[in-house]
C-alpha positions in Angstrom: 10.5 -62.0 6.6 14.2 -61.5 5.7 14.9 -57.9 7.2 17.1 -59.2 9.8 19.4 -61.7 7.3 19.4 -58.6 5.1 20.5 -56.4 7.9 23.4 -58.5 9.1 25.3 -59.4 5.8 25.4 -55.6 4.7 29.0 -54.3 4.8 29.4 -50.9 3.8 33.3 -50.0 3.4 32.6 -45.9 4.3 30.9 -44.2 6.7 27.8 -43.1 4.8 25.1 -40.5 5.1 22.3 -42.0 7.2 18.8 -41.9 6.2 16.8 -40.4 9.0 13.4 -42.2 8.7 11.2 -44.1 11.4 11.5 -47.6 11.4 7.9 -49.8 11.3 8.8 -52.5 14.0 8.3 -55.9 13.3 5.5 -56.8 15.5 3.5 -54.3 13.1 4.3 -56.2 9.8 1.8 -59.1 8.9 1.7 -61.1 5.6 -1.2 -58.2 4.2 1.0 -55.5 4.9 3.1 -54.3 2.2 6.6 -54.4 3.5 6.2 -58.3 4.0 5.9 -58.8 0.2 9.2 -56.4 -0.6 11.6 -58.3 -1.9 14.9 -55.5 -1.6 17.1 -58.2 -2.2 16.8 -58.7 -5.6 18.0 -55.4 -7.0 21.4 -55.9 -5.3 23.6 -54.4 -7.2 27.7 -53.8 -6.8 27.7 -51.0 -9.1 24.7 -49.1 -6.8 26.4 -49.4 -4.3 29.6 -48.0 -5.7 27.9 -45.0 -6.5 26.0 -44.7 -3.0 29.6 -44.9 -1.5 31.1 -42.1 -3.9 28.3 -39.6 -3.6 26.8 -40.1 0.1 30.0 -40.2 2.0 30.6 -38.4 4.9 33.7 -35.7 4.7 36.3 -36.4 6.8 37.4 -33.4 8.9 41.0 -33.5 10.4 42.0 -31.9 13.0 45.1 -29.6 12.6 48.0 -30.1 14.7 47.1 -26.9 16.5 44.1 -28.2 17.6 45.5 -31.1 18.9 48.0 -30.3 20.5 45.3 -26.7 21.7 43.4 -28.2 25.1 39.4 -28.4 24.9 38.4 -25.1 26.8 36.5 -26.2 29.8 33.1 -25.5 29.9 31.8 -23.6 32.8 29.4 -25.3 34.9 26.4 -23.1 36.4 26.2 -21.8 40.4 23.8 -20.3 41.1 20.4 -20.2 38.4 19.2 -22.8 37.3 19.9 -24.5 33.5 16.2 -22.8 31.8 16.9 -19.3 33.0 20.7 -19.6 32.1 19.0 -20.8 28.8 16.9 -17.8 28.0 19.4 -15.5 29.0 22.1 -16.6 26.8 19.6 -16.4 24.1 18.4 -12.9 25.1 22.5 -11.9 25.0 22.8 -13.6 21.8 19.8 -12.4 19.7 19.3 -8.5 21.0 22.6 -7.5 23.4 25.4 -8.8 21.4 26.8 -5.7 20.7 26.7 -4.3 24.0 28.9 -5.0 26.8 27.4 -5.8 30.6 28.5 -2.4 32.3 27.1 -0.5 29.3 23.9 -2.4 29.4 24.0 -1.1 33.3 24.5 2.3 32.2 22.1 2.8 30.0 19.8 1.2 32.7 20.6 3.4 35.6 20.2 6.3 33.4 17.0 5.3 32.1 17.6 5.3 28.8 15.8 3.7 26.4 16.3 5.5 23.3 18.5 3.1 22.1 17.2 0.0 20.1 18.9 -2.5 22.1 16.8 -1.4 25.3 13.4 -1.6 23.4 9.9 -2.6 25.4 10.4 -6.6 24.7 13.9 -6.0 25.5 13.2 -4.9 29.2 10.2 -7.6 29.5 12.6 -10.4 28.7 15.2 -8.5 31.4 12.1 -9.0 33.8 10.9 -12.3 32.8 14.4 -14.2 33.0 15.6 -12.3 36.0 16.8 -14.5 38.8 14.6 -14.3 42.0 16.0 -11.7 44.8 17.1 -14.5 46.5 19.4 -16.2 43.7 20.5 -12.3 43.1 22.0 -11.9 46.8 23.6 -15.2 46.0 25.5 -14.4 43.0 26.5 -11.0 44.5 28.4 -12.9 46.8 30.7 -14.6 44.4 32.3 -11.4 43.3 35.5 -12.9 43.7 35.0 -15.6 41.6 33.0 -13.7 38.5 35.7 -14.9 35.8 34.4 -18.4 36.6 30.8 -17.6 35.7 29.3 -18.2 32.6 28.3 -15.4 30.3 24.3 -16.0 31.8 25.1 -15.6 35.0 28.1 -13.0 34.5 25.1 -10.7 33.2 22.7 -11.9 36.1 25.5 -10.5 38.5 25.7 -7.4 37.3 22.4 -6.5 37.5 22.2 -7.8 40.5 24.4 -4.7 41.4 21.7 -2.1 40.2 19.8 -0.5 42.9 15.9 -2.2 42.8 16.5 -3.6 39.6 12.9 -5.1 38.9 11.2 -1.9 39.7 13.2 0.3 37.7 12.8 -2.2 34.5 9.2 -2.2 35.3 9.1 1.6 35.0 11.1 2.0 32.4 8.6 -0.4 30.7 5.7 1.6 31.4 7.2 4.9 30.3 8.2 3.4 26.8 4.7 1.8 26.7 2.5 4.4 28.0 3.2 6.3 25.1 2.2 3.7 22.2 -1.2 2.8 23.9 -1.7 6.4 24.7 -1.7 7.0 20.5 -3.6 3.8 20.6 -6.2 4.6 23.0 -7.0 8.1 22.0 -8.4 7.6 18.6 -10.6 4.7 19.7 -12.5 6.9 22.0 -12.6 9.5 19.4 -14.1 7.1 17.0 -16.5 5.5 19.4 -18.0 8.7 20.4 -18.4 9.7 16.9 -19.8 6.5 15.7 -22.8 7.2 18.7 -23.2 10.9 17.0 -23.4 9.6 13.7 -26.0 7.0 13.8 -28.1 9.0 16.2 -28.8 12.1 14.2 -28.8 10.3 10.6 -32.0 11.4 9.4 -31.3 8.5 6.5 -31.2 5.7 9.2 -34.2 6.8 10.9 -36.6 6.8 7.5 -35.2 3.3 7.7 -36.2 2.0 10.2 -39.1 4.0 10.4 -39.7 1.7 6.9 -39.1 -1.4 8.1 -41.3 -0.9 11.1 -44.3 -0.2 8.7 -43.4 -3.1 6.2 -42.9 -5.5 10.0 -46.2 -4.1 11.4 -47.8 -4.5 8.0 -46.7 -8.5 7.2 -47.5 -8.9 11.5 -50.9 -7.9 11.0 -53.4 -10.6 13.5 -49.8 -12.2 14.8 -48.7 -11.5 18.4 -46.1 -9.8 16.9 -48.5 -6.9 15.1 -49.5 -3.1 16.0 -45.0 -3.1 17.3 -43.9 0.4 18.4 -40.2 0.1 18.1 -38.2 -3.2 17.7 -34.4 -4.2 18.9 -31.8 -3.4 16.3 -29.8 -6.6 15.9 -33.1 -8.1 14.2 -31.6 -5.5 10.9 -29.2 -8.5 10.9 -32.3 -11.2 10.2 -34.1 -9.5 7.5 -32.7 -11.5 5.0 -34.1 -14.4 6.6 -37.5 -13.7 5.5 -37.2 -14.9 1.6 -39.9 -14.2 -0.9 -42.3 -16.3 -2.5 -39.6 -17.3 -5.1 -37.2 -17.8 -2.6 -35.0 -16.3 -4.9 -34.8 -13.2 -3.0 -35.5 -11.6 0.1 -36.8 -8.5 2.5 -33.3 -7.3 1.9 -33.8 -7.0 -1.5 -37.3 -5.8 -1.1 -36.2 -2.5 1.2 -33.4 -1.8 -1.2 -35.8 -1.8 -4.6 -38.5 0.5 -1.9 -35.6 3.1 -0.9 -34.0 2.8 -4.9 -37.6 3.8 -6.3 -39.5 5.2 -3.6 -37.0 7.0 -1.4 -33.9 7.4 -3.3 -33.0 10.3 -1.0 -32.8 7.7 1.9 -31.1 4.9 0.1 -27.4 6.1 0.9 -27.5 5.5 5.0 -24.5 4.0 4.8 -22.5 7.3 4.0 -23.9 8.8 7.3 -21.7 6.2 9.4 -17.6 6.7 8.5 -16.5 5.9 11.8 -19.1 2.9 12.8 -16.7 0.6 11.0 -13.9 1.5 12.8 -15.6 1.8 16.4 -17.0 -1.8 15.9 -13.5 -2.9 16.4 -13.2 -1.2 19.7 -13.6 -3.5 22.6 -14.7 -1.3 26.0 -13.2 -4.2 28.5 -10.0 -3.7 26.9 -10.4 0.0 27.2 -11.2 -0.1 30.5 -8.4 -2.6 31.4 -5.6 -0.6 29.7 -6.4 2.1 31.4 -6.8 0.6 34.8 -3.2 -0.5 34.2 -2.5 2.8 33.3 -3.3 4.2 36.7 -1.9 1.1 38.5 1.6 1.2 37.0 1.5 5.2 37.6 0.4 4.6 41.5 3.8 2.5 41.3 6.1 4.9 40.2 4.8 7.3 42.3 5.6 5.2 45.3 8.9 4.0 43.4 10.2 7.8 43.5 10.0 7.5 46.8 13.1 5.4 47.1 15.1 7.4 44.4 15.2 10.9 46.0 18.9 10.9 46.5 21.0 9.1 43.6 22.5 5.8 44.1 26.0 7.1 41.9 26.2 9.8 39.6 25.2 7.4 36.2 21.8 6.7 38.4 19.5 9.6 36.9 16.1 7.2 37.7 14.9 9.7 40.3 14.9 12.8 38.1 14.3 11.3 34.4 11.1 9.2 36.0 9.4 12.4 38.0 9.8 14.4 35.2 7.8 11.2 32.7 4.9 11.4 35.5 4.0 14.6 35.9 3.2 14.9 32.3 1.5 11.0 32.0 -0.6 12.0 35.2 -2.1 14.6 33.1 -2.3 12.8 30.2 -4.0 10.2 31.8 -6.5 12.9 33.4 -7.3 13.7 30.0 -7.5 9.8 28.6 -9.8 9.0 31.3 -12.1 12.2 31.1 -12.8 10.9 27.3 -13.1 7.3 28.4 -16.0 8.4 31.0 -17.8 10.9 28.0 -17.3 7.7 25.4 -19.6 5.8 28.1 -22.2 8.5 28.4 -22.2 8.6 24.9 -22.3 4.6 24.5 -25.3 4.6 27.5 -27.2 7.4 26.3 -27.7 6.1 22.4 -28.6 2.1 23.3 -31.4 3.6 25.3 -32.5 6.3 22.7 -33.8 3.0 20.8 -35.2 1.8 23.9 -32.7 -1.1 24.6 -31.4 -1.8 28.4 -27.6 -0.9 28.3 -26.6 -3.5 31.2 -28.1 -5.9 28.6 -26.2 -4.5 25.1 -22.7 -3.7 25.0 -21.9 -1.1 22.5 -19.3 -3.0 20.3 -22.3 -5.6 19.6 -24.7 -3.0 18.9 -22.3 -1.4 16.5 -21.7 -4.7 14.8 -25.1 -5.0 14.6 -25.6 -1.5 12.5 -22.9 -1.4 10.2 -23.3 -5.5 9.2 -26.9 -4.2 8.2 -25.3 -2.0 6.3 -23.2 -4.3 4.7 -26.0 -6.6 3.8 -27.7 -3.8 2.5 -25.1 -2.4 -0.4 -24.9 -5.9 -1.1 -28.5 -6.7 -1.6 -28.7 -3.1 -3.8 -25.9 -5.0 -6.1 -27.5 -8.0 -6.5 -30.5 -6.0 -7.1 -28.9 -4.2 -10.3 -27.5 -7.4 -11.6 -30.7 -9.2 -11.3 -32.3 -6.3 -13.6 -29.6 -6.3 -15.9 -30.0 -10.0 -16.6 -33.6 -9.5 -16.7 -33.2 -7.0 -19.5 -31.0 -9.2 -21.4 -33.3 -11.6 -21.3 -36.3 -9.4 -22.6 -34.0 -7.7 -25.1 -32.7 -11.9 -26.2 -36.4 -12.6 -26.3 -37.0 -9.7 -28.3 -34.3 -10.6 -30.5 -36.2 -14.3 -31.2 -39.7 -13.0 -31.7 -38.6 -10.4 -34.3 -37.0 -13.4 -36.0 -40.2 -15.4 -35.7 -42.1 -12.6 -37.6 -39.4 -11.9 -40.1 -39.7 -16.0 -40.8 -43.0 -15.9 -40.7 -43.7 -12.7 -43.2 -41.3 -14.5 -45.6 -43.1 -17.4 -45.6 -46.5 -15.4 -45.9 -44.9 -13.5 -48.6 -43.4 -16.3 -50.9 -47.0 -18.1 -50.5 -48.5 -14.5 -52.1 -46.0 -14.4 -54.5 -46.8 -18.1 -55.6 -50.5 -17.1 -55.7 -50.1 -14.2 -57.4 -48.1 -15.6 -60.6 -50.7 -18.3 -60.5 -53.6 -15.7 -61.1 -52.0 -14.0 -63.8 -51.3 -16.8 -65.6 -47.3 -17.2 -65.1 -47.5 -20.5 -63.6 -49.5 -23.3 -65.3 -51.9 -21.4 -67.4 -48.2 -19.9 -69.3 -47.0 -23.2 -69.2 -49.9 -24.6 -71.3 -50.4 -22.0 -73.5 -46.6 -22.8 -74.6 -47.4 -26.5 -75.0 -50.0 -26.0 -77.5 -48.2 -23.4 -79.2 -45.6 -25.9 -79.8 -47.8 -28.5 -80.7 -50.0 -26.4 -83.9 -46.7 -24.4 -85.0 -47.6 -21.5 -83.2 -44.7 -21.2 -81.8 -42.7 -21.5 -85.0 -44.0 -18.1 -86.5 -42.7 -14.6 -86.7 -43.7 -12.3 -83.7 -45.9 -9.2 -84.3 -43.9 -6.3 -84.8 -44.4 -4.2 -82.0 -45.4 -0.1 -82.7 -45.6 3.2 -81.3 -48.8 4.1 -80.4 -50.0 7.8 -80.3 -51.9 8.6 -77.5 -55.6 8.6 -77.3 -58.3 6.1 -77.6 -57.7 3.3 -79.9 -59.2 -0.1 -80.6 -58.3 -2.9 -78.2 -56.1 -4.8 -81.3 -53.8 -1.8 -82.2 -53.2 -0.8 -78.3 -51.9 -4.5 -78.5 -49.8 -3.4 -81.1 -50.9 -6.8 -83.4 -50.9 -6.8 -86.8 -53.3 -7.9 -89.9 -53.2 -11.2 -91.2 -52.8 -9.6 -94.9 -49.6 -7.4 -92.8 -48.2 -10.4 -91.3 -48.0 -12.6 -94.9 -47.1 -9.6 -96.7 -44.0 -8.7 -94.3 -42.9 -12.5 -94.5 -43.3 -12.8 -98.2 -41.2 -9.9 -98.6 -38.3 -11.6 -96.2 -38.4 -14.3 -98.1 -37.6 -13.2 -101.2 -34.5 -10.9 -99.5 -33.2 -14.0 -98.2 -34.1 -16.7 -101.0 -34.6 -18.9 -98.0 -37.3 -19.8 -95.7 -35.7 -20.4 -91.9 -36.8 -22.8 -89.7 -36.3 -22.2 -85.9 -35.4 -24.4 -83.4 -38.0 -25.5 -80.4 -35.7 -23.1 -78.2 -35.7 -20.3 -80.6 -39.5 -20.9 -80.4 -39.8 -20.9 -77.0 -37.5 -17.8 -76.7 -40.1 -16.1 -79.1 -43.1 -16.6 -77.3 -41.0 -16.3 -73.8 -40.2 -12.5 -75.3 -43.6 -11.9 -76.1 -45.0 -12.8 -72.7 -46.7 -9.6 -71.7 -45.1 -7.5 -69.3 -45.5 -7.2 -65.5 -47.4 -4.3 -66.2 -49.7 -6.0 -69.0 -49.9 -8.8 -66.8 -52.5 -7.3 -64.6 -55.1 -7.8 -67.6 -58.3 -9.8 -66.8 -58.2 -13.6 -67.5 -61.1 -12.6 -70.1 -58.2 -10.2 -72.2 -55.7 -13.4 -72.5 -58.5 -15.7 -73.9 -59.3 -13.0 -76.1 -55.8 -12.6 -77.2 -55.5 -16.5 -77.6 -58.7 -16.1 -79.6 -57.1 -13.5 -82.1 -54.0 -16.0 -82.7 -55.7 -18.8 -83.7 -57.9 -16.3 -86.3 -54.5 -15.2 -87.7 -53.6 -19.1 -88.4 
């Protein structure tokens, strides 16, 4: 497809940078794969590659004349070990002993002393790991004529060669630095574990519990196979929330935490009777048990070790006296460790079969899991719980909310039809609108309105608690304005309207009879 006429007319004038990508071979490209329809070629460009020549060239580096003229130091070729060990201990030099010459890295190993950095415990296991076999060792102690000619790897391997039982004492000196960090380990995970048995034994809290949950089990078991249960095994606290409700949107969790929340809020808070459970779940008894069988393997070892070391190799070798000193006190140490380790397992035995399970059959770490995942489950069915009733009450108060503004809706509506209703009966609405018509119509409208007076109280006749006037009053009063005025006025339909609009009885007049406004309509048209 043109990759190999491509290939051999390309002449690049510098050494370039080379692209360090994985070539497709060409049995792998078909006409459907994509690299047979590139077409590279055609963006050829002298100016491209001008710039891929400026800024991808590869620097030059001279030599000096020094260094020409300076032989290439040999490289020293191995004796003895083999190239994988020389390997790992030229890294071990390079990365943690650099600082450090061989004879002081001796030293500090015949005088057992680790307090140094350099000599730390993965320091020593590497020393152990990457040590040449005893036979390799005798070898290289034979060439200690020709030790300038080692390499650095096996210059070091030599002189350790040269120290007394070398793997022993690195071994010791490994369990010395190490006993100490799994004895702080160690000592507060027995602690916790025999606490942890204490704590969920006597919690009164726990036992109302599952004192519950066996009368809610027995209860739902009743005419199973399962019914009239005296006890039941304690990893089934870890299923309740298996059994949902009828909603399925909760379940027996949730059930035993709304019982203990309104019931028997005094048993609710179990979970503060078990602080250490948490931590003693994370104890594993095997690994107990291993570590401290190492323990009293590695201190059968030194004990036998001291055997060799009662008189001092050279006066720098202070193995004997530094390591009988370290196991007189980790032998009683240990005593102590393993005394705890033993109660831990009474402990451990003694509260699996308080709830009648088979010990051989439950290890501890499970049945601590078991508990405190329970109680877990628990606290977080107890939150759910709360939320659930807080979005329940925002959804009665929301509800609420609507139904007030469906009444207050509702009254308005009631309350503009009564309104409507009521102007209608006392004669606002059509009735007014009529009377004002005809008024209009026979020139009602178009005369003076009755002077209005002060009535004394007392008992009067219904036409002066009106207030109306005569007929003989009324043209007397407009003869009189007249002849003030020289003129006689005529109002407008508006000023007529406005008349009779003023002279609409009151809201307070308005609760008259409909017989009172015909009479009134009566007395008008006898003043006409």
């Amino acid at each position: 497809y043109g990759k190999q006429w491509y290939q051999r007319r390309v002449r690049v004038p510098v050494t370039v940078k080379k692209l360090n990508w994985s070539q497709i071979p060409m049995r792998s490209i078909n006409k459907t794969t994509f690299w047979a329809k590139t077409r590279e070629t055609e963006l050829e460009n002298a100016d491209l590659f001008k710039q891929i020549n400026s800024q991808f060239a590869q620097k030059q580096v001279k030599e000096s004349a020094a260094a020409i003229a300076m032989p290439k130091k040999k490289v020293k070729e191995l004796k003895v070990i083999d190239p994988k060990m020389s390997q790992n201990l030229g890294i071990l030099l390079n990365a943690n002993l650099k600082s450090y010459t061989f004879e002081e890295i001796r030293t500090a190993i015949l005088k057992c002393d680790d307090s140094e950095g350099s000599l730390s415990p993965a320091v020593l296991e590497s020393m152990l790991r990457y040590l040449p076999s005893a036979e390799e060792m005798g070898n290289l102690r034979q060439l200690k004529g020709e030790y300038d000619e080692l390499c650095p790897p096996e210059q070091f391997a030599f002189v350790l060669s040269n120290i007394p039982r070398i793997e022993p004492r690195l071994q010791a000196m490994v369990f010395r630095k190490k006993f100490e960090e799994e004895l702080k380990e160690l000592t507060p995970d027995i602690a916790n574990v025999m606490a942890a048995c204490e704590e969920i034994r006597y919690s009164e809290k726990f036992a109302k519990t599952l004192e519950l949950i066996l009368l809610i089990g027995n209860y739902m078991n009743s005419g199973s196979r399962n019914a009239s249960t005296y006890g039941f095994k304690l990893n089934f606290l870890t299923k309740l929330q298996n059994t949902k409700t009828q909603d399925n949107r909760t379940n027996m969790l949730h059930f035993l935490a709304e019982v203990l929340e309104t019931k028997y809020p005094q048993w609710v808070n179990f979970k503060d009777d078990m602080k250490t459970v948490e931590k003693a779940r994370r104890v594993c008894d095997d690994q107990l048990s291993k570590q401290l069988r190492g323990m009293k393997k590695s201190l059968g070892n030194l004990k036998k070790e001291l055997d060799f070391h009662k008189t001092p190799e050279s006066l720098d070798d202070q193995f004997g006296t530094r390591m009988s000193a370290f196991l007189v006190v980790a032998e009683d140490q240990y005593s102590k460790l393993d005394t705890a380790y033993q109660s831990m397992g009474k402990y451990a035995t003694e509260l699996i079969s308080y709830y009648g399970e088979d010990p051989k059959k439950t290890n501890i770490e499970d049945f601590f899991s078991d508990i405190i995942t329970f109680c877990n489950d628990f606290e977080t069915a107890r939150a759910e719980n709360t939320k659930i009733k807080e979005a329940k009450k925002r959804e009665e108060k929301q509800k609420e909310m609507k139904e007030a503004e469906k009444m207050k809706r509702e009254k308005e509506k009631e309350m503009s039809k009564g309104y409507g209703k009521i102007l209608d009966d006392q004669g606002d609405g059509e009735g007014l609108l009529e009377d004002m018509m005809v008024a209009l119509k026979t020139g009602t409208a178009y005369r003076e309105r009755p002077v209005r007076t002060k009535q004394k109280r007392g008992k009067s006749s219904p036409s002066l608690r009106r207030g109306a006037k005569t007929q003989k009053d009324l043209k007397g009063d407009v003869k009189g304005r007249r002849s003030n005025t020289g003129l006689t006025p005529k109002k407008s339909d508006g000023d007529a309207l406005n008349d009779i609009l003023s002279s609409t009885p009151t809201s307070n007049t308005r609760t008259r009879s409909r017989g009172n406004t015909n009479s009134s309509s009566k007395a008008s048209e006898a003043l006409q």
